[in-house]
Every structure is written in structure tokens, then in C-alpha cells.
C-alpha positions as CSV (number, residue, x, y, z in Angstrom):
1,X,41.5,-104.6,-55.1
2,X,43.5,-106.5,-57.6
3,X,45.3,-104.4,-59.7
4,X,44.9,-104.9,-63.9
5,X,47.5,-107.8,-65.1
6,X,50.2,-106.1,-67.9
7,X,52.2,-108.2,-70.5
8,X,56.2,-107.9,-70.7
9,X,58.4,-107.3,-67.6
10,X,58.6,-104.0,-67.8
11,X,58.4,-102.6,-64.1
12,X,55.3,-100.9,-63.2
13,X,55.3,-97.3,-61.5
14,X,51.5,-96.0,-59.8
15,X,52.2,-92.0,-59.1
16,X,49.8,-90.4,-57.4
17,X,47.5,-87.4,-58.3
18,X,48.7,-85.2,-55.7
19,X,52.0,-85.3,-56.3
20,X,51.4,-84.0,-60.2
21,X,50.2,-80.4,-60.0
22,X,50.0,-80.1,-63.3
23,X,47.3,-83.3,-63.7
24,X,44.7,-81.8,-61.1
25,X,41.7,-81.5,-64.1
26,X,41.4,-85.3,-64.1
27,X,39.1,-85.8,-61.0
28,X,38.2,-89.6,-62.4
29,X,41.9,-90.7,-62.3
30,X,43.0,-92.6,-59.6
31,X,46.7,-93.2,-61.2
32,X,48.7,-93.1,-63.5
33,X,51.0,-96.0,-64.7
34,X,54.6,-95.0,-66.4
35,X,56.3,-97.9,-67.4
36,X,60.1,-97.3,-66.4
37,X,61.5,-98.4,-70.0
38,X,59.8,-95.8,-71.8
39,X,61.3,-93.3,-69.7
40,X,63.5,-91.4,-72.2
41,X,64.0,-87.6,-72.8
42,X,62.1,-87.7,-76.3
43,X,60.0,-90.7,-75.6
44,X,57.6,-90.8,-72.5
45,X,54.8,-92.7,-72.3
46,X,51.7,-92.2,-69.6
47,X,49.0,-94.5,-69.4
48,X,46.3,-93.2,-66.9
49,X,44.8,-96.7,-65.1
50,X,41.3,-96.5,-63.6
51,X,40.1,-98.1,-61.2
52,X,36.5,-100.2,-61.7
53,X,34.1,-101.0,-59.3
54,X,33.9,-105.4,-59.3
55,X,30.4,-106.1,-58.3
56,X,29.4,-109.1,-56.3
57,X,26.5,-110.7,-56.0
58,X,25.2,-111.4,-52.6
59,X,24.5,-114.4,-51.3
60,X,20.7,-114.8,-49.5
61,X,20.4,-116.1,-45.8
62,X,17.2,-117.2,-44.8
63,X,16.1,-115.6,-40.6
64,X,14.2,-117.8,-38.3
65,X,11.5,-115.5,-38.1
66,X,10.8,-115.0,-41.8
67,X,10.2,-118.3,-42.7
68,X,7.2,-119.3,-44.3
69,X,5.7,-122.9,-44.1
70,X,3.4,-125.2,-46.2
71,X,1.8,-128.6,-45.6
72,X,2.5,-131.3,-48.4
73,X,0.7,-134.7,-48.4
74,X,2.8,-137.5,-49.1
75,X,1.3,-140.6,-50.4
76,X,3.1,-144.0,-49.6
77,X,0.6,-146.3,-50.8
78,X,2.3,-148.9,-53.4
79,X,6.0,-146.9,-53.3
80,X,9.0,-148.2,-51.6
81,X,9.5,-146.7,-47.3
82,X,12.9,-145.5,-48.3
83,X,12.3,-143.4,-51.4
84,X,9.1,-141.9,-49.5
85,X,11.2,-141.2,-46.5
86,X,13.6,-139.0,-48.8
87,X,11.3,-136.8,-49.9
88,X,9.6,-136.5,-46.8
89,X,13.4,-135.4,-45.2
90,X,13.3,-132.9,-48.4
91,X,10.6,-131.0,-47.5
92,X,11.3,-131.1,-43.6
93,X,15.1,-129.7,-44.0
94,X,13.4,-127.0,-46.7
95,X,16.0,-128.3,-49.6
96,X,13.1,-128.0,-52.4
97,X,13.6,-124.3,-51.6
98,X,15.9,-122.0,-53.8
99,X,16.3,-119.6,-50.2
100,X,17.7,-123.1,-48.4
101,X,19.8,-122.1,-45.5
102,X,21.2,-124.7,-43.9
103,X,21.8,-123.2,-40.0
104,X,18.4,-122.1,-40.7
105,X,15.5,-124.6,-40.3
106,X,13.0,-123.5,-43.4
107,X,11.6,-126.8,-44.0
108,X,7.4,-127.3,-44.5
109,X,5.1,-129.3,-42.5
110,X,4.6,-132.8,-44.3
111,X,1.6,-135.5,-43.7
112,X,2.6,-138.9,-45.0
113,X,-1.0,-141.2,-45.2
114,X,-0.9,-145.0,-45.7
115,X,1.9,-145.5,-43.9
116,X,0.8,-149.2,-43.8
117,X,1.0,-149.6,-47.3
118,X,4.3,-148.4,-47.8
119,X,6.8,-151.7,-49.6
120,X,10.1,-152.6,-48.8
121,X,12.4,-154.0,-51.2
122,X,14.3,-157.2,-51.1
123,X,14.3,-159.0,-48.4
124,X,14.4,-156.5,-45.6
125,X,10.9,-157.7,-44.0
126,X,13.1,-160.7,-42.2
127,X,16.5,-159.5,-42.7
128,X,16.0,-155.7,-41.1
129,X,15.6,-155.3,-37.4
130,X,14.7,-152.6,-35.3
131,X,17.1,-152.8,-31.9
132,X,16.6,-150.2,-29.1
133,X,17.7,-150.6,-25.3
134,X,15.9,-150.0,-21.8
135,X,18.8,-149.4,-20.0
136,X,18.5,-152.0,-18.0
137,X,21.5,-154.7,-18.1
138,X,20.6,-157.4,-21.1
139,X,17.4,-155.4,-21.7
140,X,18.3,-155.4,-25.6
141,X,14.9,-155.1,-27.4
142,X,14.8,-156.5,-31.3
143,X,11.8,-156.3,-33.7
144,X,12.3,-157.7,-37.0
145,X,10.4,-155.1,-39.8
146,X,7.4,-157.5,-40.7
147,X,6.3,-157.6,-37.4
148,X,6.9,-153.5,-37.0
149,X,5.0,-153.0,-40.0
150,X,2.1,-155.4,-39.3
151,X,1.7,-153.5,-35.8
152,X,3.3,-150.2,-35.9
153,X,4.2,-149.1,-39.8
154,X,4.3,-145.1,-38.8
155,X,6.6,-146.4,-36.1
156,X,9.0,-147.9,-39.3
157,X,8.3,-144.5,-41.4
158,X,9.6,-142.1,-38.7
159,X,12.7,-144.1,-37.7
160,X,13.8,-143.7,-41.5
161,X,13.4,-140.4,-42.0
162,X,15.4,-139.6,-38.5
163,X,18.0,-140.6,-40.2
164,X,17.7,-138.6,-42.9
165,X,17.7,-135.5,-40.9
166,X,20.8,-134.0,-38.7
167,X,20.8,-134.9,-35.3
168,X,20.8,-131.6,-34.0
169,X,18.2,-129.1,-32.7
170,X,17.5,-128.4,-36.7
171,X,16.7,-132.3,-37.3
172,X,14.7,-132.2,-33.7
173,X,12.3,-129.4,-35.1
174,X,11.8,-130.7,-38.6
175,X,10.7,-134.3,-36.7
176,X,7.9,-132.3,-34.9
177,X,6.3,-131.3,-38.1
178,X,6.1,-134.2,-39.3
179,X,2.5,-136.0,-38.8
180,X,2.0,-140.2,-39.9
181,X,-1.1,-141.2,-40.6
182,X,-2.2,-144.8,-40.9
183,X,-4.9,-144.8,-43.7
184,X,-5.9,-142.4,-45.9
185,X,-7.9,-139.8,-43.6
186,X,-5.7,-137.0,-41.4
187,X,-6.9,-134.4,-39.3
188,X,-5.3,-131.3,-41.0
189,X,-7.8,-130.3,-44.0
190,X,-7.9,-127.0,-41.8
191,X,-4.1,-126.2,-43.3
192,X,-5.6,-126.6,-47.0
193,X,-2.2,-128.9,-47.7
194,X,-1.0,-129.5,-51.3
195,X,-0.3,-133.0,-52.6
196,X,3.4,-133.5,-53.4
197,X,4.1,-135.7,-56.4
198,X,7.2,-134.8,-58.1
């Protein structure tokens, strides 16, 4: 523990309690401070110094097993991929959450619907492309985004909010709870889940 700061240069002596017999009927004391330039034959000055107890407040880690999970329904009819895609990664990483861990994965379970109504802004239907590879030599695949959104528009969805999530076993999990829907009608009304809209 960090001892309490004193003004002046005077030099700073801590004596012990059981080396002064005659100061045994203070229990609380843990010391006592003389400081050496009051040490005089008329003059002598003792300033008992207590210790206090600094209290900390502790900082709350979220366990695996303790978790507890919602289902949100996201609604990307009319709003722009990207800015749905972020609040989808929001409530899959459990960052909404004031007990956020982050080696811990408390994120919800999130349903986006109308997947193919989704926008994007600018000019990204012709200029953004979708590559993957086969693994075959020259077996380079490229789908320009109109095209992926005219035949696959969960497909577009999902690859942006991969990344958005870590690419670790964390990110892996938080992908498997997330469920596209093309349209308006899902199969989870059994989870009762709750529309986000904030």
C-alpha cells in the first residue's frame, strides 16, 4: 500500500508498535511517524499514521455457461446492407450488453427478414464484387453485387457481417446464430423474439 504523501523534506521515520512498550493501549495504530527535525529534548512531536483500507471495485466477467440469450428481429427492408449488418454484428458479439466480455461469447440469436430489400449506397451494385476461389488453378470465381442480390441477397447479408465479427472460434459461434430470411415470414415465432429498432 502506498503510504500517505507529506509536505517539506523533512525525513520520515515509521516505528513500530512493539518496539514502544509504553504505546501498547493503541490496538488501531499501525505506526507512528516522528519526523527527525522535531526531534529536540523540549520539542517532540508524534503523529500516529493509520492505515485505511482503499476499496476497489471489481470488475464483472461474464462464464460461458451463465449466459443468457435472446432473439431480436432485424428489419432490412428500405435501410442500407451495411448499417443493418452492424447492428446485426452488435447483438451477435453481445456489445449491447453492460456484462460484455469479450473472451466470452454472450451475444443473442438475431433474425434479419427481407434480406432482398436491403439498399446499397453509391454505386457498389456494379462496382462491388464478390471473389472466392475453388482451388483449382485459374478457378477465380467473381460475382458482381447486383447479380448476388438479384439471386442470393442473404448470401450478400452474411458475407458482411463476417466481417464484422473476429475470425476466431468467438466470431464462428456468433455466425451460427444468425438465421437470414428472404421475405418477411421466419420460422422462429416459437422463440417469442423481440423487434430491434434502436
Amino acid at each position: 500500500r502506498k503510504h500517505k504523501q507529506f509536505k517539506g523534506n523533512e525525513r520520515l521515520y515509521i516505528c513500530k508498535l512493539k518496539f514502544l512498550k509504553n504505546l501498547l493501549t493503541l490496538p488501531l495504530a499501525y505506526g507512528i511517524i516522528i519526523p527527525a527535525t522535531s526531534l529536540g529534548l523540549y520539542a517532540l512531536q508524534i503523529k500516529f499514521y493509520f492505515y485505511t483500507e482503499e476499496r476497489y471495485m471489481s470488475t464483472f466477467m461474464a462464464k460461458k455457461g451463465e449466459v443468457e440469450r435472446k432473439w431480436y428481429i432485424l428489419d432490412a427492408a428500405g435501410k442500407p446492407l451495411g448499417r443493418t449488418a452492424a447492428q446485426a454484428a452488435t447483438l451477435l458479439r453481445g456489445k449491447h450488453k453492460p456484462t460484455y466480455t469479450p473472451h466470452v461469447d454472450c451475444g443473442d440469436y438475431v433474425i434479419i427478414i427481407n434480406c432482398d430489400k436491403a439498399v446499397l449506397t453509391g454505386n457498389k451494385l456494379t462496382q462491388k464484387h464478390w471473389y472466392r476461389h475453388t482451388g483449382y488453378v485459374g478457378h477465380l470465381k467473381d460475382t458482381r453485387y447486383d447479380t448476388l442480390m438479384a439471386s442470393r441477397p442473404e448470401k450478400a447479408m452474411e458475407l458482411a457481417i463476417k466481417g464484422m465479427v473476429p475470425s476466431n472460434t468467438i466470431g464462428r459461434a456468433a455466425l451460427l446464430r444468425l438465421k437470414l430470411v428472404v421475405g418477411d415470414e421466419h420460422k422462429h415465432q416459437a422463440q417469442k423474439p423481440e423487434v430491434w429498432d434502436k
